[in-house]
ZADO-1210 file (C-alpha; in nm, 4 decimals, padded with zeros to 6 digits):
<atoms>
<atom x="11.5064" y="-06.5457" z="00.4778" code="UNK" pos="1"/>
<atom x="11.2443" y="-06.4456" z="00.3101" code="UNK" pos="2"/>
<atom x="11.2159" y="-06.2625" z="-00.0303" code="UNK" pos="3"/>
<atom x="10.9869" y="-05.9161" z="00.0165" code="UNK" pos="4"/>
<atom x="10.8839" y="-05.7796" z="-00.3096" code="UNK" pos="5"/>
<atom x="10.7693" y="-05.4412" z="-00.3555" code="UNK" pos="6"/>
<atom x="10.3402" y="-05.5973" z="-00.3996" code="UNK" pos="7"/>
<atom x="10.4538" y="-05.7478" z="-00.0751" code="UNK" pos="8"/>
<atom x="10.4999" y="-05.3918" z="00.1119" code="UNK" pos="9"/>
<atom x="10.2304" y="-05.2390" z="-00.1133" code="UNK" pos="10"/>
<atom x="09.9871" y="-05.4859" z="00.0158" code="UNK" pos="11"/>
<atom x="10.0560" y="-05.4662" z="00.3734" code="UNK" pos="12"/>
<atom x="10.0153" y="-05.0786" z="00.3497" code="UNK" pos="13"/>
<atom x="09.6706" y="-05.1382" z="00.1717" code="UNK" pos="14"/>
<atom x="09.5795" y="-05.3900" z="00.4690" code="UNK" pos="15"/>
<atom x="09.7260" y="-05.1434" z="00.7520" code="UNK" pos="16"/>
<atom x="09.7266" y="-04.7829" z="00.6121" code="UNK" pos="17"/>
<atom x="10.0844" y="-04.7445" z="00.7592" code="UNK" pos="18"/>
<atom x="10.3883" y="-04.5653" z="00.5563" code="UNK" pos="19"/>
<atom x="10.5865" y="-04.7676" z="00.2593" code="UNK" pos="20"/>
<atom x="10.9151" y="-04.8182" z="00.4605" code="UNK" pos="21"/>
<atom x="10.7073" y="-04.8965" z="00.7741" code="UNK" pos="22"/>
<atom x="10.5645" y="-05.2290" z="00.6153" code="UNK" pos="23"/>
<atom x="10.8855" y="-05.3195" z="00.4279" code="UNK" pos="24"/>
<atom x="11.0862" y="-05.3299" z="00.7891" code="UNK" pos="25"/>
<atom x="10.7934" y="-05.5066" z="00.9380" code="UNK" pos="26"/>
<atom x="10.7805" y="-05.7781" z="00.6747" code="UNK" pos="27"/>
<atom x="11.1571" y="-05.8043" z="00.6663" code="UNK" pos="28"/>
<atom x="11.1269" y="-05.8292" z="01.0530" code="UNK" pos="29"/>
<atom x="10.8717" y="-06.1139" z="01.0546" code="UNK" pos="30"/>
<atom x="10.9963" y="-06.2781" z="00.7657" code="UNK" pos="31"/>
<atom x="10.7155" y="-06.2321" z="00.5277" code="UNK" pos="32"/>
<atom x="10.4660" y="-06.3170" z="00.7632" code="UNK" pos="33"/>
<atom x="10.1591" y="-06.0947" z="00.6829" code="UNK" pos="34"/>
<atom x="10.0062" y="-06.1541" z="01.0298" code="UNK" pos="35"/>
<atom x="10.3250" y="-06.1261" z="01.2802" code="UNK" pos="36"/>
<atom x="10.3818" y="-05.8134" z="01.0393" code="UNK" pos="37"/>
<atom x="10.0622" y="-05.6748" z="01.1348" code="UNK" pos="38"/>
<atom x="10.1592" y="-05.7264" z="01.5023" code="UNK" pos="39"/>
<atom x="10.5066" y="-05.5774" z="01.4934" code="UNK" pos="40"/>
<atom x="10.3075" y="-05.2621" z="01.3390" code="UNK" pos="41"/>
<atom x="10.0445" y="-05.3180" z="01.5603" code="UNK" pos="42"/>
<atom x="10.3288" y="-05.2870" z="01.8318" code="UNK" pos="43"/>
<atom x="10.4825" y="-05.0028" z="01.7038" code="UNK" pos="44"/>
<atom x="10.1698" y="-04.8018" z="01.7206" code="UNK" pos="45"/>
<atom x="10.0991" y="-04.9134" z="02.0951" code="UNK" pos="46"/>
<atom x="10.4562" y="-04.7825" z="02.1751" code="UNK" pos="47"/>
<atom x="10.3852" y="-04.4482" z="01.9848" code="UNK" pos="48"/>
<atom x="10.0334" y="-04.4135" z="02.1706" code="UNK" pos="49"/>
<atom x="10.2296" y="-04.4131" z="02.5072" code="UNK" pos="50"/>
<atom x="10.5121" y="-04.1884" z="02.4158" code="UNK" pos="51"/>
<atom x="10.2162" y="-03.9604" z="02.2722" code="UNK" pos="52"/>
<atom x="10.0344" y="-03.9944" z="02.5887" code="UNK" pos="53"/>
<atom x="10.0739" y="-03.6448" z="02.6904" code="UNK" pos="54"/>
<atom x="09.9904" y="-03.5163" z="02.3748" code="UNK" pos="55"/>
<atom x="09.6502" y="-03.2734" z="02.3658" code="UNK" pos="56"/>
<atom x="09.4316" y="-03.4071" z="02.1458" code="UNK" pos="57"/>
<atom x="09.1874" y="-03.0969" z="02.0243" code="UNK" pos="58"/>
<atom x="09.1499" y="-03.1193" z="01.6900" code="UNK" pos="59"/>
<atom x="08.9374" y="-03.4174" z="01.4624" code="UNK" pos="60"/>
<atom x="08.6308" y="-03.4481" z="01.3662" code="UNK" pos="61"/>
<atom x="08.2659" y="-03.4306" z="01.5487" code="UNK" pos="62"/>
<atom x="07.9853" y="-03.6918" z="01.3811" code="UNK" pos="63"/>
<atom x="07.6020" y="-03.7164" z="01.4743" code="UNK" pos="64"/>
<atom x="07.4327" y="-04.0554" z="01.3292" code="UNK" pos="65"/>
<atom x="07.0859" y="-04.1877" z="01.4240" code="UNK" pos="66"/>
<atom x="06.9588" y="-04.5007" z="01.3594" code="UNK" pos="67"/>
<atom x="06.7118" y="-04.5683" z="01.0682" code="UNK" pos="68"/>
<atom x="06.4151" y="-04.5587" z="01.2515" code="UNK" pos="69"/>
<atom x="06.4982" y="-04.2184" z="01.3875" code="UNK" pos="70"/>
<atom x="06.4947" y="-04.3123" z="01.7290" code="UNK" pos="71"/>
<atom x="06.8117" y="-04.3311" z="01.8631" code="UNK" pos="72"/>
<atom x="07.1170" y="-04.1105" z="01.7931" code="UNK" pos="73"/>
<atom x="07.4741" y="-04.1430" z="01.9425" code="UNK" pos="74"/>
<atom x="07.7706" y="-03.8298" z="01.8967" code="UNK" pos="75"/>
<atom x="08.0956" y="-03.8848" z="01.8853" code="UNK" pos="76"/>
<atom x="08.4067" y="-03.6560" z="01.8429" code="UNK" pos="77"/>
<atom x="08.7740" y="-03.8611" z="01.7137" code="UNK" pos="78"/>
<atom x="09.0321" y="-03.6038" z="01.8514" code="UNK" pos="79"/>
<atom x="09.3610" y="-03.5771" z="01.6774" code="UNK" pos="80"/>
<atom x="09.6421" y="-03.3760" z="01.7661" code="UNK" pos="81"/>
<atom x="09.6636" y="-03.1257" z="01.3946" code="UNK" pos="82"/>
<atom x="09.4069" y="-02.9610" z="01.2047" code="UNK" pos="83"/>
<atom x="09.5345" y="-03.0548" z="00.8940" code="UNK" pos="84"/>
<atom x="09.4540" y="-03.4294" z="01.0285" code="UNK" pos="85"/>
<atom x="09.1673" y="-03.3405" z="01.1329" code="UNK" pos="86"/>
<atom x="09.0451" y="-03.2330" z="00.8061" code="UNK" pos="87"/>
<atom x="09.1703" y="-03.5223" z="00.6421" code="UNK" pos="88"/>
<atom x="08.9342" y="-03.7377" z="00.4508" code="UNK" pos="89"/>
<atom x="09.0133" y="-04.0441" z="00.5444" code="UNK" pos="90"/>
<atom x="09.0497" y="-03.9773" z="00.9197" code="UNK" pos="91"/>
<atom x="08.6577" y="-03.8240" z="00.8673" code="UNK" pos="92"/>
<atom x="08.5480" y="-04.1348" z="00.7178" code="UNK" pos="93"/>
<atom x="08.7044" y="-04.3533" z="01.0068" code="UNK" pos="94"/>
<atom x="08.5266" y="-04.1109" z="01.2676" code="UNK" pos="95"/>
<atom x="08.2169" y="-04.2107" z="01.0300" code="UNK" pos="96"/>
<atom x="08.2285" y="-04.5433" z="01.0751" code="UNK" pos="97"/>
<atom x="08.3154" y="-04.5530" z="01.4373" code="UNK" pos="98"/>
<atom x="07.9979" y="-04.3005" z="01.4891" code="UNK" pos="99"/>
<atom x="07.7872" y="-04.5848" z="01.2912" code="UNK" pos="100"/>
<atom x="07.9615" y="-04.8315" z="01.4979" code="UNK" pos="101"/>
<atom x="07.8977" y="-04.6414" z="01.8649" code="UNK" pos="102"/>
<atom x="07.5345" y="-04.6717" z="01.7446" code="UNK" pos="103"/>
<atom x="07.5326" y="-05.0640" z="01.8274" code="UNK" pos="104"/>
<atom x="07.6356" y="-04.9950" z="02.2423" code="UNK" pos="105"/>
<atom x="07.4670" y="-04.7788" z="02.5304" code="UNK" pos="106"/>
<atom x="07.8679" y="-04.7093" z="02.7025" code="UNK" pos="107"/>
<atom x="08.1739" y="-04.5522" z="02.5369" code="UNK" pos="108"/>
<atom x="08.3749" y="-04.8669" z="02.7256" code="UNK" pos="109"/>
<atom x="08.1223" y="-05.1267" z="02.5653" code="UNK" pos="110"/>
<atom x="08.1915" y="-04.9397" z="02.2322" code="UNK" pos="111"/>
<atom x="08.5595" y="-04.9494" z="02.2987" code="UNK" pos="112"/>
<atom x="08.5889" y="-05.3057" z="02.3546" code="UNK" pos="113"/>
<atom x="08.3843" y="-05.4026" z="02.0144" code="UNK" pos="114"/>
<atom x="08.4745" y="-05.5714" z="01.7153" code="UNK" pos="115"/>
<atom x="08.5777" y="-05.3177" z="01.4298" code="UNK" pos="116"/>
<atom x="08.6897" y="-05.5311" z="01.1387" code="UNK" pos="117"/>
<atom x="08.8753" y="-05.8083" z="01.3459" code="UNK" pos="118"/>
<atom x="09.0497" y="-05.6182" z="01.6456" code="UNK" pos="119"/>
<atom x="08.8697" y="-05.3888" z="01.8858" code="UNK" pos="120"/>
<atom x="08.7919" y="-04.9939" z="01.8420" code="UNK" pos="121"/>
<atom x="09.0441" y="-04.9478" z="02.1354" code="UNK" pos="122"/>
<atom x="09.3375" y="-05.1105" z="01.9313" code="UNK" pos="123"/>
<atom x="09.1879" y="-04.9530" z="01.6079" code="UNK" pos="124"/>
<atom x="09.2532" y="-04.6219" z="01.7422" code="UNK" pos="125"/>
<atom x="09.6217" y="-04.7413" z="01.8939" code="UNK" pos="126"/>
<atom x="09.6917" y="-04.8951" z="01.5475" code="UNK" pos="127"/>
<atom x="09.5959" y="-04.5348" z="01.3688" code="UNK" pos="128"/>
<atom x="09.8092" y="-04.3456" z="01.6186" code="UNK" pos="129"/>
<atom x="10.1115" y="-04.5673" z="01.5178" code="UNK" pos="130"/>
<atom x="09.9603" y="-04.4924" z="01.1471" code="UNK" pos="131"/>
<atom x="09.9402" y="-04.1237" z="01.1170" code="UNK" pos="132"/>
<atom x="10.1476" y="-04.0533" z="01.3521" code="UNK" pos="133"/>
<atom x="09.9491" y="-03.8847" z="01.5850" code="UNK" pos="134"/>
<atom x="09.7367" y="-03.9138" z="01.9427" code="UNK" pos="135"/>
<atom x="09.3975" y="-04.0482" z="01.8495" code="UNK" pos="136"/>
<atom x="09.1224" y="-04.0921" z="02.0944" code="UNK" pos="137"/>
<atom x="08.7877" y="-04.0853" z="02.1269" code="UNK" pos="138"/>
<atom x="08.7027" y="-03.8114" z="02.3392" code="UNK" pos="139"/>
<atom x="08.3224" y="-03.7600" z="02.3348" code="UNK" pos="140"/>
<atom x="08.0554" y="-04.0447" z="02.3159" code="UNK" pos="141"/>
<atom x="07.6777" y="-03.9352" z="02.4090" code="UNK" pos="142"/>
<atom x="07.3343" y="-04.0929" z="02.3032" code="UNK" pos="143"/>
<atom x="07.0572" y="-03.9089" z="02.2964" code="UNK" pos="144"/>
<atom x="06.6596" y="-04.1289" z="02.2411" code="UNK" pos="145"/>
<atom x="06.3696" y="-04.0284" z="02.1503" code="UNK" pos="146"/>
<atom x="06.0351" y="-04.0502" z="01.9718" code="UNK" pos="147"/>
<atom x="06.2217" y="-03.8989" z="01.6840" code="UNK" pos="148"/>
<atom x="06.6082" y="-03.7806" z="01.7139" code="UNK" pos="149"/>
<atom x="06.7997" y="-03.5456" z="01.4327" code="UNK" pos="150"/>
<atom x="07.1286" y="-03.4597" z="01.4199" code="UNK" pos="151"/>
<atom x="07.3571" y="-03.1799" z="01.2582" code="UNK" pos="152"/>
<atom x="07.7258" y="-03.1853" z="01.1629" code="UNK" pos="153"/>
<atom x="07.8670" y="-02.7837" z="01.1468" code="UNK" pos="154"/>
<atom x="08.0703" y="-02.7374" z="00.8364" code="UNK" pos="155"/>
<atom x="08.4526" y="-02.8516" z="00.9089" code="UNK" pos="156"/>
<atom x="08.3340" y="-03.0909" z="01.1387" code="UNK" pos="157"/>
<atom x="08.3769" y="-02.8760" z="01.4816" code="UNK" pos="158"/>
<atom x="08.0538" y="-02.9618" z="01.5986" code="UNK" pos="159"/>
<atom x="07.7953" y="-03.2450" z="01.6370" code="UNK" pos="160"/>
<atom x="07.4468" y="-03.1885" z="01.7379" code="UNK" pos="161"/>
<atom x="07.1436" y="-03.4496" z="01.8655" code="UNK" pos="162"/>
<atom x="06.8145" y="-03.3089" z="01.9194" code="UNK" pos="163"/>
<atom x="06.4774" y="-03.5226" z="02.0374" code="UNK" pos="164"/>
<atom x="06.1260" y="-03.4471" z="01.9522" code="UNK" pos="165"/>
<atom x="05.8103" y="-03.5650" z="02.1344" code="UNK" pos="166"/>
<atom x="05.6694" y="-03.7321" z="01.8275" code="UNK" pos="167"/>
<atom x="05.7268" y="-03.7898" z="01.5025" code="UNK" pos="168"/>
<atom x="05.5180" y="-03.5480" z="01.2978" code="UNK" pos="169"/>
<atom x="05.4780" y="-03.4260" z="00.9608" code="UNK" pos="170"/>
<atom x="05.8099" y="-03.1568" z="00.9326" code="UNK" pos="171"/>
<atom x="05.9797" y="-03.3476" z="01.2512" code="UNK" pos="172"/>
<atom x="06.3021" y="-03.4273" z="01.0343" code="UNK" pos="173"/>
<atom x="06.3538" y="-03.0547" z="00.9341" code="UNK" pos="174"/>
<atom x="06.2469" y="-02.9437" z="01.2634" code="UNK" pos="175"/>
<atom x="06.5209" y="-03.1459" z="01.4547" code="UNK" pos="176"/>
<atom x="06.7282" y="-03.0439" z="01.2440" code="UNK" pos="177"/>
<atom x="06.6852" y="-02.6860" z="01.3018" code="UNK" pos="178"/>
<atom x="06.6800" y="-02.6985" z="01.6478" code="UNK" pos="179"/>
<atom x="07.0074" y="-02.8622" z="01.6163" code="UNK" pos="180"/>
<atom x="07.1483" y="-02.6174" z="01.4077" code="UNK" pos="181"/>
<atom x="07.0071" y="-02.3714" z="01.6786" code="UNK" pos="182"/>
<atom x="07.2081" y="-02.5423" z="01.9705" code="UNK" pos="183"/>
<atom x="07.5012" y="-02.5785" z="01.7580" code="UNK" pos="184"/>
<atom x="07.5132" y="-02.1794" z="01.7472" code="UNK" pos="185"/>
<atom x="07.3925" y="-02.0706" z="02.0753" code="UNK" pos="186"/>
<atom x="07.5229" y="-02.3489" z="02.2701" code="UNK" pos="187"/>
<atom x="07.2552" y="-02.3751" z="02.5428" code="UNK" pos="188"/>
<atom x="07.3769" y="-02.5196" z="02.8949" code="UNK" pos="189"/>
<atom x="07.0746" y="-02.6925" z="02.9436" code="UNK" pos="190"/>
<atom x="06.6684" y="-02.8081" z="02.7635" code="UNK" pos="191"/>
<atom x="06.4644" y="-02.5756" z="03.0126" code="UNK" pos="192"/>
<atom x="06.5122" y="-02.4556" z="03.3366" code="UNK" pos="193"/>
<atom x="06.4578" y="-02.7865" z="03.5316" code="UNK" pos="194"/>
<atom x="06.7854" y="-02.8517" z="03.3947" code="UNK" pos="195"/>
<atom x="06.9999" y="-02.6028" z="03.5400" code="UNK" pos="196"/>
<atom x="07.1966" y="-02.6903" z="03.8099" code="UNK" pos="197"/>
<atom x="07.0965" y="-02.5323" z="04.1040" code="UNK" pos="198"/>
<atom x="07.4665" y="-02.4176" z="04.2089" code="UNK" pos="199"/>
<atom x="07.4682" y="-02.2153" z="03.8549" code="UNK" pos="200"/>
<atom x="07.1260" y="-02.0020" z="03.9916" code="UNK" pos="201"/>
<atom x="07.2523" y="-01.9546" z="04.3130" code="UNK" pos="202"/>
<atom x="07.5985" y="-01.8421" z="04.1596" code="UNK" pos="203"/>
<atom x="07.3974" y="-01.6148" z="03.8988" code="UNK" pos="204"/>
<atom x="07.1533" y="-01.4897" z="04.1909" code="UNK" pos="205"/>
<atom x="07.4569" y="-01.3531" z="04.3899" code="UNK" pos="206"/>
<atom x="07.5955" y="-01.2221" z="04.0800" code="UNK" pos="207"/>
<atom x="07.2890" y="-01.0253" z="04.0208" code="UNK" pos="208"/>
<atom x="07.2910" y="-00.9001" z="04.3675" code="UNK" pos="209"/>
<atom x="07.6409" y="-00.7564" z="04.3521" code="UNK" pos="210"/>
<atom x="07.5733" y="-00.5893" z="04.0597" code="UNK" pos="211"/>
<atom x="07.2633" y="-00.4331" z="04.1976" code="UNK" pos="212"/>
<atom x="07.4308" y="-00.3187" z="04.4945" code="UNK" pos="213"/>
<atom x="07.6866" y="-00.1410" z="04.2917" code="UNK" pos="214"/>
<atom x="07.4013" y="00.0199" z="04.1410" code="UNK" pos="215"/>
<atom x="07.2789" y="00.1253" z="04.4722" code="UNK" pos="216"/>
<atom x="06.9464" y="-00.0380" z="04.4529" code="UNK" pos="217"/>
<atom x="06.7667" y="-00.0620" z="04.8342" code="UNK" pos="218"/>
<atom x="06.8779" y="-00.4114" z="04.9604" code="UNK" pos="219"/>
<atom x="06.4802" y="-00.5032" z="05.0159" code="UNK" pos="220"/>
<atom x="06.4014" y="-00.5022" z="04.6049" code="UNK" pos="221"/>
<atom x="06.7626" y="-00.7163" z="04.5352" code="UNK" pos="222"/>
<atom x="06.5484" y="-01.0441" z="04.5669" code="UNK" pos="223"/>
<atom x="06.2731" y="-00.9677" z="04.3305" code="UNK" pos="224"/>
<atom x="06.5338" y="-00.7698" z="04.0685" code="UNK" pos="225"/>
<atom x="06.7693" y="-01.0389" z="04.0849" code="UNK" pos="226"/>
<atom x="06.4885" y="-01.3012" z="03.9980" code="UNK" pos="227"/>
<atom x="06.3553" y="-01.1150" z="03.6700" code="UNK" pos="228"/>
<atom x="06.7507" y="-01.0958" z="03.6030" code="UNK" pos="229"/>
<atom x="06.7217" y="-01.5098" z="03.6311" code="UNK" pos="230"/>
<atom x="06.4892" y="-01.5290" z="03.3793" code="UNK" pos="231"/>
<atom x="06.6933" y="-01.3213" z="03.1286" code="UNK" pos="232"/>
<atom x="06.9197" y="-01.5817" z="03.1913" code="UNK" pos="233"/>
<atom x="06.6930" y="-01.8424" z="03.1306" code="UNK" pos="234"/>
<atom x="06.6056" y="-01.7259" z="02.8338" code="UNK" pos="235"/>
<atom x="06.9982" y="-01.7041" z="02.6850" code="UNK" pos="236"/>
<atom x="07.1065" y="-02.0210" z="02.8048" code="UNK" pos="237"/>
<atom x="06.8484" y="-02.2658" z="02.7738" code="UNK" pos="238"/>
<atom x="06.7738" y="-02.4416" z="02.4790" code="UNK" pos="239"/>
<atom x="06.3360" y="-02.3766" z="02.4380" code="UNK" pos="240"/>
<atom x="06.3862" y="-02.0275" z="02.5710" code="UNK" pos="241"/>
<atom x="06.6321" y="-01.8909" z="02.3548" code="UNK" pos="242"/>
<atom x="06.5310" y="-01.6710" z="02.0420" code="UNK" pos="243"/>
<atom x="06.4715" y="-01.8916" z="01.7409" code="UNK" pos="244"/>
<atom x="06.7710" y="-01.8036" z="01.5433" code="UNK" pos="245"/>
<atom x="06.6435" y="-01.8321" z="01.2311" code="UNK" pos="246"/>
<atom x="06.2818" y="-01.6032" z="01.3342" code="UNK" pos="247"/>
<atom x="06.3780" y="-01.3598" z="01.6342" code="UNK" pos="248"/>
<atom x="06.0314" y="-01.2890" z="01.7264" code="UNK" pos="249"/>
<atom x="05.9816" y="-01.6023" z="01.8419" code="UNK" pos="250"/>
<atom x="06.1585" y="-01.8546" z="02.1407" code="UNK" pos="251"/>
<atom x="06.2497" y="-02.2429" z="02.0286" code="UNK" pos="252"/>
<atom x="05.9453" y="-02.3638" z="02.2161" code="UNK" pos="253"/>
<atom x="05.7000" y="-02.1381" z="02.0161" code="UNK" pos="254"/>
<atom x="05.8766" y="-02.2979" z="01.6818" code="UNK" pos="255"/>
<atom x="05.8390" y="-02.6116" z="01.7615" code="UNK" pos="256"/>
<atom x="05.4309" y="-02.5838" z="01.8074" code="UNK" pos="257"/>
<atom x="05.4368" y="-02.3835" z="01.4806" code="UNK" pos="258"/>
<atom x="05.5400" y="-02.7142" z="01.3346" code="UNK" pos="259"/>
<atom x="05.2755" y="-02.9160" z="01.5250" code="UNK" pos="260"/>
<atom x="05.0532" y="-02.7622" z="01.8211" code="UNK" pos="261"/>
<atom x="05.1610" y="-03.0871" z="02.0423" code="UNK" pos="262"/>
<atom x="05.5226" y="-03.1306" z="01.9646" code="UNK" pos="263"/>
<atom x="05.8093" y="-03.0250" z="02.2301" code="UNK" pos="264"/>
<atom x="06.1745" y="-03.0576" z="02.2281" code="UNK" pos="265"/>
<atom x="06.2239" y="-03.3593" z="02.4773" code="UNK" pos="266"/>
<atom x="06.6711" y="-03.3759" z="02.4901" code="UNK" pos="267"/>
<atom x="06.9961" y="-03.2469" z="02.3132" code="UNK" pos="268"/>
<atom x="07.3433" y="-03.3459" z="02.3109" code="UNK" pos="269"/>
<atom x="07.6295" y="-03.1373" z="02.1804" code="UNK" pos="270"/>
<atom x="07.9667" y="-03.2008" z="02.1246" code="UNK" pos="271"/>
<atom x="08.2522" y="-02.9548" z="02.0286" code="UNK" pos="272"/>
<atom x="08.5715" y="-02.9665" z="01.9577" code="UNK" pos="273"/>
<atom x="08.8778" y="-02.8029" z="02.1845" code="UNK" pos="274"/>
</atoms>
């Protein structure tokens, strides 16, 4: 049998992340053998992952990257189980480099079956739920392109923010960026109206005209009301209609041309947390 010295265990746990007494049983399982070691832990985290299966997995952390020619953006959110996780600094930095990573593929299953540093994102996350202890998953995956694409990150991580200009223009960067703050806030449902699903207007229509019946308005004005009652709506809930957070007197669209008389917000993807 082998002898397992204490640099042994330590350097298994640098390798694998997972607890002191966790490497010294797998090395004394395997032998000493760093790689059958790895497995057993490897294992051990697969069996967690399934007994954690029904675990809710809301908290984590939300990341935005784009590429370097400001392009092409992807958002991801790692869920964990605890806030205190969550918040951790080394779980932010893996969800880091698996948002960098997610760049590289158009699918979340394309990105799941890739190489991260010798075994694939999928086992990566089984092998960091055996780690910490913990259901880990990746929960959200969207990519946003563009002729120039900005992100946002809201402080603690809760939420991740793409946004995609029509060109890129002198103040595009900060502009993006705003408007990604701005859907971050206000959390829009859609771009414009063209994106609304037409179920939601209908629903909102006959909303409208319930609530104008109640009112006792004559049942010939209900369709015009309840269309200038669809605009309001419009307005709140999609993303170049709303009031400009940061200026009230003005809607995202009118922004955006204050920046450059051509430029329009062309997409947006949002992830959240919960």
């Amino acid at each position: 049998m082998a002898t397992i010295t204490a640099a042994d265990v330590n350097k298994l746990r640098t390798i694998t992340g997972a607890g002191m007494m966790d490497c010294k049983k797998a090395l004394v399982e395997a032998d000493g053998n760093f790689d059958l070691a790895i497995e057993n832990l490897r294992k051990k985290g697969q069996k967690v992952a399934a007994n954690r299966s029904d675990r809710e997995s809301t908290e984590g952390a939300a990341i935005a990257v784009v590429n370097a020619d400001k392009t092409s953006g992807v958002v991801i959110t790692l869920n964990c189980e605890t806030d205190f996780v969550g918040k951790n600094e080394g779980f932010v930095k893996l969800a880091t480099d698996l948002a960098n990573q997610a760049l590289n593929y158009d699918t979340k299953e394309a990105f799941l079956a890739s190489d991260f540093n010798g075994i694939t994102v999928a086992d990566k996350l089984i092998e960091q739920t055996g780690v910490i202890g913990e259901k880990i998953e990746i929960a959200s995956f969207e990519r946003l392109s563009g002729a120039f694409v900005g992100s946002y990150i809201h402080a603690g991580n809760k939420i991740a923010v793409l946004t995609a200009l029509s060109a890129n223009v002198e103040g595009a960067e900060e502009a993006a960026r705003n408007v990604a703050m701005q859907a971050a806030a206000m959390n829009p449902i859609a771009l414009d109206e063209a994106g609304v699903d037409a179920s939601i207007i209908e629903k909102e229509i006959e909303i409208a005209k319930d609530q104008l019946r109640q009112e006792g308005k004559p049942e010939a004005m209900l369709d015009n009301i309840a269309k200038g009652k669809i605009q309001r709506f419009y307005k709140d809930n999609t993303l170049v209609n709303q009031d400009y957070i940061k200026d009230g007197s003005m809607s995202v669209a009118s922004y955006i041309k204050s920046v450059d008389g051509g430029l329009t917000v062309t997409g947006f993807r949002r992830v959240a947390l919960g």
